[in-house]
KOLMI-248958 format. One record per atom (N, C-alpha, C, O, CB): x, y, z; residue number from 0; atom name; residue in three letters. Coordinates in steps of 0.001 Angstrom, whole numbers, plus 500000, padded with zeros to 6 digits. Glycine has a CB too. Layout:
<sites>
<xx X; yy Y; zz Z; nr NUM; atom CA; rest ala>;
...
</sites>
This chain:
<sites>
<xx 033223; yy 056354; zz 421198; nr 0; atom N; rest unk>;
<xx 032368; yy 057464; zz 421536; nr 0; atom CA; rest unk>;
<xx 033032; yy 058751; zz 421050; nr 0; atom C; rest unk>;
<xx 034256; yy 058878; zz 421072; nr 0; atom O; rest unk>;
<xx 032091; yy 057511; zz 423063; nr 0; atom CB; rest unk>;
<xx 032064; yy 059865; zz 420534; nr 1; atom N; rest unk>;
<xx 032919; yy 060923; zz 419712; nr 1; atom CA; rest unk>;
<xx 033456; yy 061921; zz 421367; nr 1; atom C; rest unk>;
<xx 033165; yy 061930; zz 422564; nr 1; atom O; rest unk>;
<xx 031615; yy 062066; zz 418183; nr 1; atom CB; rest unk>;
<xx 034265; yy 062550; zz 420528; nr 2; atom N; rest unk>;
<xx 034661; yy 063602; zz 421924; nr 2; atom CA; rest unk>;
<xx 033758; yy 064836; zz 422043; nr 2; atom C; rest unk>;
<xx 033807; yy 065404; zz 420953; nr 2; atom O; rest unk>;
<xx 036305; yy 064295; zz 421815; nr 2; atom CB; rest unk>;
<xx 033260; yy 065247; zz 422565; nr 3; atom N; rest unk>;
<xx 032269; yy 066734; zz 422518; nr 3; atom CA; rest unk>;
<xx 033282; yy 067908; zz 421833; nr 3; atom C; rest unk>;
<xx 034424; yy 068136; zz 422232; nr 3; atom O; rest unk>;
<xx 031721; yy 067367; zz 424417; nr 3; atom CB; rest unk>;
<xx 032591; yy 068617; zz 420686; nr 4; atom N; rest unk>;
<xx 033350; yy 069246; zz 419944; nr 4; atom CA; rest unk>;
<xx 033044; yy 070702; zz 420598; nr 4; atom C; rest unk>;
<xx 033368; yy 071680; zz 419925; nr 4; atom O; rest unk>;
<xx 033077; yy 068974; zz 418412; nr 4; atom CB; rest unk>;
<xx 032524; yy 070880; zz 421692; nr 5; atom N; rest unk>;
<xx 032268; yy 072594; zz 422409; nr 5; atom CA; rest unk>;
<xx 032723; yy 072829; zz 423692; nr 5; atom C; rest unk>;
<xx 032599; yy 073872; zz 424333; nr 5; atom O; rest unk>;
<xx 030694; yy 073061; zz 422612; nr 5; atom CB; rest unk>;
<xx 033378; yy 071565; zz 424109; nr 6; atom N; rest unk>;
<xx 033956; yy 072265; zz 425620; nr 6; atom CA; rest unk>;
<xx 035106; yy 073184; zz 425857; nr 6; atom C; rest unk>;
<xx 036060; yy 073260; zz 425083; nr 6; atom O; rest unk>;
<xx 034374; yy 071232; zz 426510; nr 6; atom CB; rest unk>;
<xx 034973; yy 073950; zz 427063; nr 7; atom N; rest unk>;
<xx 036151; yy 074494; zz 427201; nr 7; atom CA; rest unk>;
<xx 036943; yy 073901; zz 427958; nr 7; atom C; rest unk>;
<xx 036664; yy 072856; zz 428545; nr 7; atom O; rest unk>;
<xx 036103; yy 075580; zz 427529; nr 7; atom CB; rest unk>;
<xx 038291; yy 074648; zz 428052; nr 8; atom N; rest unk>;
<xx 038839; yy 074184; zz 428984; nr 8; atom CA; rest unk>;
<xx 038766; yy 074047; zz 430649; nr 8; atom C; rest unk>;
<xx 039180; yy 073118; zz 431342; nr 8; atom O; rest unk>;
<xx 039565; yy 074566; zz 428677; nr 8; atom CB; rest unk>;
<xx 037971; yy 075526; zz 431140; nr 9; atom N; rest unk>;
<xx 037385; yy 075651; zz 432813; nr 9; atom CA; rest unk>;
<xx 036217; yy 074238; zz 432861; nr 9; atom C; rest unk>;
<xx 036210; yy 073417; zz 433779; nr 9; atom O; rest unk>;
<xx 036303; yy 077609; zz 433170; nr 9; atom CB; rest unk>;
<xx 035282; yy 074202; zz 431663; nr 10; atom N; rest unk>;
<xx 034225; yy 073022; zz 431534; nr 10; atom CA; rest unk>;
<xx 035208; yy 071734; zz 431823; nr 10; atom C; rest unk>;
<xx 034771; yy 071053; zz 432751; nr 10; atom O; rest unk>;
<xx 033390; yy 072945; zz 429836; nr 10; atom CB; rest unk>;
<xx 036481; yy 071215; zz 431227; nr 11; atom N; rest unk>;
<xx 037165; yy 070093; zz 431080; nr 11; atom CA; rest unk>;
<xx 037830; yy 069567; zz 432874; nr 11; atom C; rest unk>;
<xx 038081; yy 068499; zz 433432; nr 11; atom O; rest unk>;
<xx 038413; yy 070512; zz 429800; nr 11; atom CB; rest unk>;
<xx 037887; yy 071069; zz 433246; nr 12; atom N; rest unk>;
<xx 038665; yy 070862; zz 434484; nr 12; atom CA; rest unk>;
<xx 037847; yy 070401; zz 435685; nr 12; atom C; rest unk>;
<xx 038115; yy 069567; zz 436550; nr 12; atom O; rest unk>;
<xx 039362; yy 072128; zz 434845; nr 12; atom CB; rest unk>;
<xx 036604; yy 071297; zz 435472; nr 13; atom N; rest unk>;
<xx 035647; yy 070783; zz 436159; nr 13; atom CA; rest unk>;
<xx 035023; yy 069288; zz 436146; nr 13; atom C; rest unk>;
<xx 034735; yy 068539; zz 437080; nr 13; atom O; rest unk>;
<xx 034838; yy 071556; zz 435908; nr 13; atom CB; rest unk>;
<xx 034941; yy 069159; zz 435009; nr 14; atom N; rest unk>;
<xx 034992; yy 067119; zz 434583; nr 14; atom CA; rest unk>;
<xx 036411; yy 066498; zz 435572; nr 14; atom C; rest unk>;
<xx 036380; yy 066075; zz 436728; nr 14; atom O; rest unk>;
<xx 035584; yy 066679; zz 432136; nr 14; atom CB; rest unk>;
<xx 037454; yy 066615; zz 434754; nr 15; atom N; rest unk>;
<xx 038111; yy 065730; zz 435715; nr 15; atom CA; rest unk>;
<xx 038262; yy 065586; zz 437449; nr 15; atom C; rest unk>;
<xx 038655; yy 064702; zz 438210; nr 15; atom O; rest unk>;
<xx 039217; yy 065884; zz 435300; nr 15; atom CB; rest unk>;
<xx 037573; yy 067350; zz 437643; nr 16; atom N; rest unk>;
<xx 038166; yy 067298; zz 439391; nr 16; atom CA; rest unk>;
<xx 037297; yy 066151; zz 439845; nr 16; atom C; rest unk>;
<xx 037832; yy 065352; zz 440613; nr 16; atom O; rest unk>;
<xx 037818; yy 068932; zz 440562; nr 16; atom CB; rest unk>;
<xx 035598; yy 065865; zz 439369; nr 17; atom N; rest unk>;
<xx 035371; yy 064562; zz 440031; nr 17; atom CA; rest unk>;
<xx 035746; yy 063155; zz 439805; nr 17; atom C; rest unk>;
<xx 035061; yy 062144; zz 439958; nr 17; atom O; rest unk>;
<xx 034325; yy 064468; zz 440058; nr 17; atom CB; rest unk>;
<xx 037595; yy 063352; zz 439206; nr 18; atom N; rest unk>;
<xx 038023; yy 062067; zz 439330; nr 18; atom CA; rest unk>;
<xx 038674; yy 061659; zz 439937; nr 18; atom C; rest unk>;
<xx 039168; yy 060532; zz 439900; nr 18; atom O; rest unk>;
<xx 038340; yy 061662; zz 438686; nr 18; atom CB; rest unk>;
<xx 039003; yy 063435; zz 441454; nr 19; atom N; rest unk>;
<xx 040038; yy 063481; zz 441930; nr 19; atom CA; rest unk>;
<xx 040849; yy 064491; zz 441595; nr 19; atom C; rest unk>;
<xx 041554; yy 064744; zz 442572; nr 19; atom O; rest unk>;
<xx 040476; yy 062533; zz 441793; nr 19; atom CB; rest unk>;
<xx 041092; yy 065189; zz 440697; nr 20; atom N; rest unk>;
<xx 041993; yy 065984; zz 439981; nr 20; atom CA; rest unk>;
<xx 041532; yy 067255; zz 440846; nr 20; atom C; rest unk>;
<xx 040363; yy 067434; zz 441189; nr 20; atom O; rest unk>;
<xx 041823; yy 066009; zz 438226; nr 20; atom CB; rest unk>;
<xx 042778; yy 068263; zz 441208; nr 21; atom N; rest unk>;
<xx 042611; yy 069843; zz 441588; nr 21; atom CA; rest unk>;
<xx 043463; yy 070319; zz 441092; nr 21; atom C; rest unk>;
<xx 044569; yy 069949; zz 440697; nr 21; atom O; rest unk>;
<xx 042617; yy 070342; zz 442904; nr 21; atom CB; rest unk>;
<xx 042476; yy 071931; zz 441123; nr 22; atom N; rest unk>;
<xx 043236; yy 072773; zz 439875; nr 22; atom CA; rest unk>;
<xx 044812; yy 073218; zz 441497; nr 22; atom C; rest unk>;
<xx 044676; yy 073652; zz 442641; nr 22; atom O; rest unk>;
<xx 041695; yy 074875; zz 438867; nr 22; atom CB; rest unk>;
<xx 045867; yy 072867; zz 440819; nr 23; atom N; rest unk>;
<xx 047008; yy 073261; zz 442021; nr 23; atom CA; rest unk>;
<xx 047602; yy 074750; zz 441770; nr 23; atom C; rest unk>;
<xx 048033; yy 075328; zz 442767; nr 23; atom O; rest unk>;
<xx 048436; yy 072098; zz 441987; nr 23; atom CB; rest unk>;
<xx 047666; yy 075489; zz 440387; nr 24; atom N; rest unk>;
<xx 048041; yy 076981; zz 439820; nr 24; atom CA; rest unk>;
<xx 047103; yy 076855; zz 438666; nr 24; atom C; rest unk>;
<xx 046327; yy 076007; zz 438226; nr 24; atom O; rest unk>;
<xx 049804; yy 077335; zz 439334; nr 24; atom CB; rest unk>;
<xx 047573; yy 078268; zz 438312; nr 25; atom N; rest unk>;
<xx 047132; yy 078673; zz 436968; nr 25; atom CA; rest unk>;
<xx 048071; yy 079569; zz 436707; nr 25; atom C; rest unk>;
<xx 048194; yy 080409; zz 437599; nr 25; atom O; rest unk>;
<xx 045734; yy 079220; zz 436798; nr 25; atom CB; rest unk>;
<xx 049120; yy 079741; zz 435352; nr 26; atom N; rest unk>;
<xx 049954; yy 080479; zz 434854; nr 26; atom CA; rest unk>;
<xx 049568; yy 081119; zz 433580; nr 26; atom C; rest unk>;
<xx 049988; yy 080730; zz 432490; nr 26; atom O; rest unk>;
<xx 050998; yy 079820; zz 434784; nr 26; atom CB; rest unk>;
<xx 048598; yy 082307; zz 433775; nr 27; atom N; rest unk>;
<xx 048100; yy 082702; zz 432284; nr 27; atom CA; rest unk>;
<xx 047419; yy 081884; zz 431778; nr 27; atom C; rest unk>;
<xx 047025; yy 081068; zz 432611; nr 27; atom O; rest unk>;
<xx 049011; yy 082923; zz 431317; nr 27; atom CB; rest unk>;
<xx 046916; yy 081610; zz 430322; nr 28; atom N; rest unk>;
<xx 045472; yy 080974; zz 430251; nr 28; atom CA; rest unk>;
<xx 045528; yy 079063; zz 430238; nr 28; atom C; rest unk>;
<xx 044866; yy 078246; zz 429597; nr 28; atom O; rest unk>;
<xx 044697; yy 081659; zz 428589; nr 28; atom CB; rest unk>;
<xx 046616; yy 078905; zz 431240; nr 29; atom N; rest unk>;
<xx 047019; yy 077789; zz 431569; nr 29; atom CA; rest unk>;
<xx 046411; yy 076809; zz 433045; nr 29; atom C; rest unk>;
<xx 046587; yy 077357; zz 434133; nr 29; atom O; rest unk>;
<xx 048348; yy 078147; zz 431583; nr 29; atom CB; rest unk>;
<xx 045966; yy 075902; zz 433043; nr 30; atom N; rest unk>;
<xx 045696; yy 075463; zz 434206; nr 30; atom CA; rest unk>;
<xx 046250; yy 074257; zz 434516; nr 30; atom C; rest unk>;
<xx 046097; yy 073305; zz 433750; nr 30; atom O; rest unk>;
<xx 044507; yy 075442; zz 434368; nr 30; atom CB; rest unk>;
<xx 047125; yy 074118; zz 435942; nr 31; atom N; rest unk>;
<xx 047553; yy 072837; zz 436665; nr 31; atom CA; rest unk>;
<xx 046783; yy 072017; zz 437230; nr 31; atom C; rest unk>;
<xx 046312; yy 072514; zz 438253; nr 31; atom O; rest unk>;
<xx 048290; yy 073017; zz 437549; nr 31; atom CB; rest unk>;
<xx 046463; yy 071063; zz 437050; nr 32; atom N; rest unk>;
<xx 045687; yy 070155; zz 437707; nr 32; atom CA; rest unk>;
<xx 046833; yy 068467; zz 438407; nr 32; atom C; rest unk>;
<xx 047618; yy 067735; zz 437804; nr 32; atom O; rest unk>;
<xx 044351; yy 069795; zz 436331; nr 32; atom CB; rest unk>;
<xx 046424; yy 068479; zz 439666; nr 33; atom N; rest unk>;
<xx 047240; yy 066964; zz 440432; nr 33; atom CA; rest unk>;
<xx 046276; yy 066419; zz 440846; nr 33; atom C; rest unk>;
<xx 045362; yy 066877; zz 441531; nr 33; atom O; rest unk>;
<xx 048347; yy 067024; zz 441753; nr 33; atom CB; rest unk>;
<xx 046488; yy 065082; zz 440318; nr 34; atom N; rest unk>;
<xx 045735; yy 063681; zz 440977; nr 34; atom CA; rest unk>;
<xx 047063; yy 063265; zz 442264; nr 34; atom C; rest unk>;
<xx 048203; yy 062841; zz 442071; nr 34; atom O; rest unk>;
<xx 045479; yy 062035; zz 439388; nr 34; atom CB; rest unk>;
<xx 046406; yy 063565; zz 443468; nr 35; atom N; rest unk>;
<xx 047850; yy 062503; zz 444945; nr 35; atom CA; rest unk>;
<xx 047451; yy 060815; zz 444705; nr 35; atom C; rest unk>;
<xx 048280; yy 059914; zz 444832; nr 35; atom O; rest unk>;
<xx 047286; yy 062954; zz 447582; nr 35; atom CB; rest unk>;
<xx 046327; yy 060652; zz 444417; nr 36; atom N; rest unk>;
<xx 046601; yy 059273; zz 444962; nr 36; atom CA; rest unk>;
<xx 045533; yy 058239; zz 443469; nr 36; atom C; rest unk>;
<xx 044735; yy 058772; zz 442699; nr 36; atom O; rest unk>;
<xx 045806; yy 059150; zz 447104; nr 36; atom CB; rest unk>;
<xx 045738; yy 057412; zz 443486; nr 37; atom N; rest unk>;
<xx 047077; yy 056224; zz 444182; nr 37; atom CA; rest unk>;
<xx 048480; yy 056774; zz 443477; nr 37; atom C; rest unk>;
<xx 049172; yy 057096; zz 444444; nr 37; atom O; rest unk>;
<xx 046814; yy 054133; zz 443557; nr 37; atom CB; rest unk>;
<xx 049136; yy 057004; zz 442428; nr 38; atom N; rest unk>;
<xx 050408; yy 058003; zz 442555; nr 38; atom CA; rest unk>;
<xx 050132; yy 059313; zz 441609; nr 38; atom C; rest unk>;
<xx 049153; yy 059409; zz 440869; nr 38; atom O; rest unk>;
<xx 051927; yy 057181; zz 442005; nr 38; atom CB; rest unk>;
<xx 051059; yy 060216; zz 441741; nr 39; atom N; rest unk>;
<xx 051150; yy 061601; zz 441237; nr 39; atom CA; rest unk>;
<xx 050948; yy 061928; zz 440197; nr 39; atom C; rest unk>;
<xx 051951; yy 061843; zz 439488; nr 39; atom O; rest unk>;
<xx 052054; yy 062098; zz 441332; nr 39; atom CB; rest unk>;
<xx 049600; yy 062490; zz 439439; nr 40; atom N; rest unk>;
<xx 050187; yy 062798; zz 437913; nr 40; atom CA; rest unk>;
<xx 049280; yy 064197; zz 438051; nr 40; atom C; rest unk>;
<xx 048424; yy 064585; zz 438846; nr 40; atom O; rest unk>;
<xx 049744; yy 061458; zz 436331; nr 40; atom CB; rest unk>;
<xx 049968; yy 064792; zz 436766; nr 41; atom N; rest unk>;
<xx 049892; yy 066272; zz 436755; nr 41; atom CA; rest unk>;
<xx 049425; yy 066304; zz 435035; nr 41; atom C; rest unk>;
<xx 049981; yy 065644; zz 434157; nr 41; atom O; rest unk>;
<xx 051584; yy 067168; zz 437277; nr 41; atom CB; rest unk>;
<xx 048151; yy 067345; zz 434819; nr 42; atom N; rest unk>;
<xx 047984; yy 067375; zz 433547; nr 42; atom CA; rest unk>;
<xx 047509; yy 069521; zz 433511; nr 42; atom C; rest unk>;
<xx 047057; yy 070296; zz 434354; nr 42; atom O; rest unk>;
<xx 046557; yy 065883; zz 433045; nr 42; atom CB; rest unk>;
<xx 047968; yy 069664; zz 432013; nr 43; atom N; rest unk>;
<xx 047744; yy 071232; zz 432096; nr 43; atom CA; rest unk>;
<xx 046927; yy 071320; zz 430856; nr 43; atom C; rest unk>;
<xx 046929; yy 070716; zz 429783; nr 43; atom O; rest unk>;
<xx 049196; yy 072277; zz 432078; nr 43; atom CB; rest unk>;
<xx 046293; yy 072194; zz 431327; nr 44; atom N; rest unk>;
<xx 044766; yy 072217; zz 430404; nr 44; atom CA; rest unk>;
<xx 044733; yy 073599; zz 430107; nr 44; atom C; rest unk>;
<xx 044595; yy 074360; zz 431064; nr 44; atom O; rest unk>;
<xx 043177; yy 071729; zz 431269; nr 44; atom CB; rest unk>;
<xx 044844; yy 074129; zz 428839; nr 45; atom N; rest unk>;
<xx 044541; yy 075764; zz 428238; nr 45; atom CA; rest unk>;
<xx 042810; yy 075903; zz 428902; nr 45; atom C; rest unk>;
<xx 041850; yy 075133; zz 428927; nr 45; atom O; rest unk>;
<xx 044624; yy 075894; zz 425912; nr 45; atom CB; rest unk>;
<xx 043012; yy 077048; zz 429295; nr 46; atom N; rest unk>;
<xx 041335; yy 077735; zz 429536; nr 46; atom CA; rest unk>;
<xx 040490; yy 078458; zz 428268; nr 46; atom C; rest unk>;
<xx 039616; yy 079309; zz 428434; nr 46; atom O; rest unk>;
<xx 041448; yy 079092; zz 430727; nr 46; atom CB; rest unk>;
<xx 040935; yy 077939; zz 426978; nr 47; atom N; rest unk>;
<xx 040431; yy 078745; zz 425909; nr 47; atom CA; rest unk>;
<xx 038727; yy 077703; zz 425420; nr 47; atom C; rest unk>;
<xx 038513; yy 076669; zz 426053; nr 47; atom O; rest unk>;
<xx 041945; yy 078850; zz 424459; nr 47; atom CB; rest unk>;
<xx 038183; yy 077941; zz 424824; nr 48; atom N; rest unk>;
<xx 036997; yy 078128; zz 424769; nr 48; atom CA; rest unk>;
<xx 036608; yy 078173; zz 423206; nr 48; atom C; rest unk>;
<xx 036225; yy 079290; zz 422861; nr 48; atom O; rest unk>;
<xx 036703; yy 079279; zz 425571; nr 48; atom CB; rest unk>;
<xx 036620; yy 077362; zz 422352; nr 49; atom N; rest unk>;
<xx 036302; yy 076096; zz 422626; nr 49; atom CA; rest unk>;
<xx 037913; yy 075263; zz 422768; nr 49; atom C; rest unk>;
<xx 038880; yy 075953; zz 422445; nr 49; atom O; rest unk>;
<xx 035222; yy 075544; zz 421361; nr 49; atom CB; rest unk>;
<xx 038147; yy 074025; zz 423171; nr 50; atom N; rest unk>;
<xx 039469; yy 073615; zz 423033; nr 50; atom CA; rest unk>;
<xx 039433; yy 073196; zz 421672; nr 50; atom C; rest unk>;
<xx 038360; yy 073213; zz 421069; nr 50; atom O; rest unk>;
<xx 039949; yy 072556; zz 424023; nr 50; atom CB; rest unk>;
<xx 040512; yy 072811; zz 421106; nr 51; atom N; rest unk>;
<xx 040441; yy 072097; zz 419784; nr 51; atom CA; rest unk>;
<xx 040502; yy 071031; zz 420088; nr 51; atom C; rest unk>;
<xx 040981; yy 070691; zz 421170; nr 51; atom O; rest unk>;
<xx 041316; yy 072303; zz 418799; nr 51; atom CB; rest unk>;
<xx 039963; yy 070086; zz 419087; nr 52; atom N; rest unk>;
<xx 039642; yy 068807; zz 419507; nr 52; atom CA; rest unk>;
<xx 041157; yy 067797; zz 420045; nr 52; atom C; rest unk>;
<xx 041294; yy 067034; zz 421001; nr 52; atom O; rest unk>;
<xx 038793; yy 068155; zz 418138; nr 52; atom CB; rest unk>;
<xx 042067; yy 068196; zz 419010; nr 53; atom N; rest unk>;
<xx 043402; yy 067482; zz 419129; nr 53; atom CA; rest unk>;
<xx 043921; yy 067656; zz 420509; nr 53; atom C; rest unk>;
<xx 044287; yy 066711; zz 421208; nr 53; atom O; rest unk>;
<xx 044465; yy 068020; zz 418099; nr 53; atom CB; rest unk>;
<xx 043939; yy 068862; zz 420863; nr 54; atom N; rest unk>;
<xx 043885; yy 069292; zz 422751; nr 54; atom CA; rest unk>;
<xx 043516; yy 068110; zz 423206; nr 54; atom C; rest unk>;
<xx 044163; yy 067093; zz 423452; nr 54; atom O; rest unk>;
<xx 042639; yy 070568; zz 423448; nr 54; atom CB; rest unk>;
<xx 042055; yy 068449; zz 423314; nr 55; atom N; rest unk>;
<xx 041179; yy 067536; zz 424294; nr 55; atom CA; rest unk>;
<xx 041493; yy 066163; zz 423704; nr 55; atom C; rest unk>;
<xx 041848; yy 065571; zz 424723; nr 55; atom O; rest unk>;
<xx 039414; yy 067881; zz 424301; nr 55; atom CB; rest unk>;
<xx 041577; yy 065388; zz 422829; nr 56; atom N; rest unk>;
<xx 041825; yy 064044; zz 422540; nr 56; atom CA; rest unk>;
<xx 043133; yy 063674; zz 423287; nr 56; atom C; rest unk>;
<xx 043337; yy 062528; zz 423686; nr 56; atom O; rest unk>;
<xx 041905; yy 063809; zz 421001; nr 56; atom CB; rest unk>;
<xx 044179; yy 064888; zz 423492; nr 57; atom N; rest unk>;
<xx 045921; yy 064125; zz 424137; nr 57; atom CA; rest unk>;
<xx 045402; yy 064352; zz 425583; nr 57; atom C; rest unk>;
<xx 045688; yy 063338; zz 426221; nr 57; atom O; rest unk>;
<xx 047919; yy 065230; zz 423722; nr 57; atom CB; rest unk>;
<xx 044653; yy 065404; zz 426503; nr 58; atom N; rest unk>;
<xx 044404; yy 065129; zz 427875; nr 58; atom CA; rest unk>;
<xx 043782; yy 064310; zz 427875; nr 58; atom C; rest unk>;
<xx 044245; yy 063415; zz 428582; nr 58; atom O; rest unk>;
<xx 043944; yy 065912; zz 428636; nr 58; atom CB; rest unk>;
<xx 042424; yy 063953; zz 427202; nr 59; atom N; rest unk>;
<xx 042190; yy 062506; zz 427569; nr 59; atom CA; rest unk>;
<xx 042531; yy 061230; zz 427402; nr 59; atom C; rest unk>;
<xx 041904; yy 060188; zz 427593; nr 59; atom O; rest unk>;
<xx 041459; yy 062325; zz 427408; nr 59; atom CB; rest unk>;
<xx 043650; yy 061458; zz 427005; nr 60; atom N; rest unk>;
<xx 044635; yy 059828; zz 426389; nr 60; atom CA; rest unk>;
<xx 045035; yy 059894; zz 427470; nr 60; atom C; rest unk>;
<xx 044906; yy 058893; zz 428175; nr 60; atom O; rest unk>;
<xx 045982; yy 059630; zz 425036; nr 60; atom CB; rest unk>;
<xx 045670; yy 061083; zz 428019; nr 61; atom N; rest unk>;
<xx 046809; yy 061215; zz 428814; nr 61; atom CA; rest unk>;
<xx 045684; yy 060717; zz 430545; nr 61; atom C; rest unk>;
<xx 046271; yy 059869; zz 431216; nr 61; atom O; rest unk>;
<xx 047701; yy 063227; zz 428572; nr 61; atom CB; rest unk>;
<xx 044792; yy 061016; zz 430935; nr 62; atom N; rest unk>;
<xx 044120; yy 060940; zz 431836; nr 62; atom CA; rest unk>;
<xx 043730; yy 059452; zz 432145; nr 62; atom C; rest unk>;
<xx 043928; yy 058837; zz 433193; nr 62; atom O; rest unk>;
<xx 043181; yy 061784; zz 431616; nr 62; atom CB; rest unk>;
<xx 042966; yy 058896; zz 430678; nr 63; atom N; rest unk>;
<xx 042805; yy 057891; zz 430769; nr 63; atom CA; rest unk>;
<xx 044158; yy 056555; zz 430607; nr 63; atom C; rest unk>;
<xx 044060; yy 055451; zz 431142; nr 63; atom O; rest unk>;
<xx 041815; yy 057985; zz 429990; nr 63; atom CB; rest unk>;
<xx 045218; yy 056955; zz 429850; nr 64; atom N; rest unk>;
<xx 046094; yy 056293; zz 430160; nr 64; atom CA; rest unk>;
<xx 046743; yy 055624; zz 431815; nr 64; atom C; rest unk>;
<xx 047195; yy 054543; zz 432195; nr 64; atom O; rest unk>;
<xx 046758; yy 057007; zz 429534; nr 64; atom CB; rest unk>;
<xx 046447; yy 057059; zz 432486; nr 65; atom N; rest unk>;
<xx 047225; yy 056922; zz 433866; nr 65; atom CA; rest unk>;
<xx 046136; yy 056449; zz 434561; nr 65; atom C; rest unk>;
<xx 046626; yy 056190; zz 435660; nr 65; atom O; rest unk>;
<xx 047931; yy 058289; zz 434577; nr 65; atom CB; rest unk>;
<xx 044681; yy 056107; zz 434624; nr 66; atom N; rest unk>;
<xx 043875; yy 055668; zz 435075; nr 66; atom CA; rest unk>;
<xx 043877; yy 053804; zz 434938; nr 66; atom C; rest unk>;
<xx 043572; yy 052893; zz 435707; nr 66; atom O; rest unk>;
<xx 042891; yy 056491; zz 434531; nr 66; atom CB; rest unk>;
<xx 044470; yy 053897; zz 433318; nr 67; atom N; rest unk>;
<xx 044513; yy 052302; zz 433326; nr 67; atom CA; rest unk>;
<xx 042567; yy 051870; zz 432527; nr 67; atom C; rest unk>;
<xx 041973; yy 050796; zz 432617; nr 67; atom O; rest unk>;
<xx 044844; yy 051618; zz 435584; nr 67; atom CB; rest unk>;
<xx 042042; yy 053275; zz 431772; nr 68; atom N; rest unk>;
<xx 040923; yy 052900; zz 430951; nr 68; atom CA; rest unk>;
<xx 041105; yy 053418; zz 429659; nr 68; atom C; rest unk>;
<xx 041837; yy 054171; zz 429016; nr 68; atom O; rest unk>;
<xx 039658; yy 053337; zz 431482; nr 68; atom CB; rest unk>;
<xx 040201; yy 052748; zz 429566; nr 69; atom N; rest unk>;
<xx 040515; yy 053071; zz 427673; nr 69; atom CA; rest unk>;
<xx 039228; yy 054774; zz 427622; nr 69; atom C; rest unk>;
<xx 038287; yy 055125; zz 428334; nr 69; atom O; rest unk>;
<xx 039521; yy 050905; zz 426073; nr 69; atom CB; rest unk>;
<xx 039945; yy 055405; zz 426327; nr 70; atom N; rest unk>;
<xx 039130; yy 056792; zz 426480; nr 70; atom CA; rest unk>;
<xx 037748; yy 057065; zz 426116; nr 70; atom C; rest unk>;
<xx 037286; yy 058201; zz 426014; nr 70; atom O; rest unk>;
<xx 039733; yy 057729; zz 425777; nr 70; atom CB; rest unk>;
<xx 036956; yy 055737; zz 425879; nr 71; atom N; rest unk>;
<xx 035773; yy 055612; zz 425551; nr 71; atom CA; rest unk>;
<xx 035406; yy 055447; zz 426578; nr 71; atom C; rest unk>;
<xx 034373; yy 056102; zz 426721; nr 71; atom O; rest unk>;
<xx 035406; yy 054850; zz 424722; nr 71; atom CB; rest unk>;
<xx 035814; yy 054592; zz 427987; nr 72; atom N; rest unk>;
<xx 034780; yy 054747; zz 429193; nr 72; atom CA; rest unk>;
<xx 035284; yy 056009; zz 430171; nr 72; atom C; rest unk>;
<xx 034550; yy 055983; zz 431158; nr 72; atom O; rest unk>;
<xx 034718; yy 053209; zz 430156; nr 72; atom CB; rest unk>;
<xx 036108; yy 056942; zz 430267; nr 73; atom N; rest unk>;
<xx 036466; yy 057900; zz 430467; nr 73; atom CA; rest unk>;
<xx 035426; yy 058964; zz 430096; nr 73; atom C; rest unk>;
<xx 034714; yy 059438; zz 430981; nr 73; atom O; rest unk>;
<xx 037563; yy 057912; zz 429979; nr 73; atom CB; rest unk>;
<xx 035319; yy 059336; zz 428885; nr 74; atom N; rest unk>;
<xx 034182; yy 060096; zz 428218; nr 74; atom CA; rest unk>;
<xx 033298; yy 059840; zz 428902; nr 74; atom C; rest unk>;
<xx 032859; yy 060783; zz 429560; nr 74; atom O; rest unk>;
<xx 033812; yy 059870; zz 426908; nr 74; atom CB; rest unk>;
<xx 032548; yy 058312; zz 429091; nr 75; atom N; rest unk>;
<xx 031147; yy 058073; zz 429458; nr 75; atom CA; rest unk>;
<xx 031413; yy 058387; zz 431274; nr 75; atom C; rest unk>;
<xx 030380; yy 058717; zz 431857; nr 75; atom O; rest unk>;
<xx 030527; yy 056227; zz 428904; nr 75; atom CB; rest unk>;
<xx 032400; yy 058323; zz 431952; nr 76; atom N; rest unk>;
<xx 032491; yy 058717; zz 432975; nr 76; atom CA; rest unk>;
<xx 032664; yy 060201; zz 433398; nr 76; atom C; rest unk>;
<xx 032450; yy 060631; zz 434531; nr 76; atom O; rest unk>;
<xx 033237; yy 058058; zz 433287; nr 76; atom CB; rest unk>;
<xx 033069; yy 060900; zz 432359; nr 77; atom N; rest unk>;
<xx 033059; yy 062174; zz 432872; nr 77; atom CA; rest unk>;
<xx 031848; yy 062906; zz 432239; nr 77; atom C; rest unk>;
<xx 031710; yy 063996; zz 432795; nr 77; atom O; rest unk>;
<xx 034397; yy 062868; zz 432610; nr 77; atom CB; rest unk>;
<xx 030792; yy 062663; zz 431138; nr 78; atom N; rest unk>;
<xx 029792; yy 063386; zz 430314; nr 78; atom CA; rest unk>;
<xx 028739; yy 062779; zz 430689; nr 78; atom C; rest unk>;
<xx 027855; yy 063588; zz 430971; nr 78; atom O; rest unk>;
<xx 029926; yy 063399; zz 428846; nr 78; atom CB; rest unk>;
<xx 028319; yy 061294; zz 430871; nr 79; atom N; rest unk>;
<xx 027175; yy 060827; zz 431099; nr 79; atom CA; rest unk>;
<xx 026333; yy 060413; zz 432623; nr 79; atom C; rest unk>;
<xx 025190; yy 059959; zz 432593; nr 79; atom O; rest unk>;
<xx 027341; yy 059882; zz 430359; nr 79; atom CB; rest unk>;
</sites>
């Protein structure tokens, strides 16, 4: 599945929080996001607008890695 080539980053954050994820800081045009459970992971997402795709392709490796799915049903879970 292709990755959406217009999101931002506030759009991206808002996707993952319904996987669990909250924004925990923001340091300049930087945002923290923590998943607590089942264990700890932490991902930081630029708030720029549009992201570049290479961005958004390593948080969602990185998301879907620690989930234990591959990044094609990730996509369809957070867009469709």
């Amino acid at each position: 599945m292709k990755l959406p080539r217009d999101i931002s980053g506030v759009e991206l954050a808002k996707a993952v929080e319904r996987l669990g994820y909250r924004i925990t800081r923001q340091t300049g045009s930087h945002l923290r996001l923590t998943l607590d459970f089942p264990t700890q992971h932490h991902i930081t997402i630029p708030t720029h607008d549009p992201l570049k795709v290479g961005t958004l392709a390593a948080i969602l490796a990185d998301v879907a890695a620690h989930g234990e799915m591959n990044r094609d049903d990730l996509i369809r879970r957070l867009w469709n």
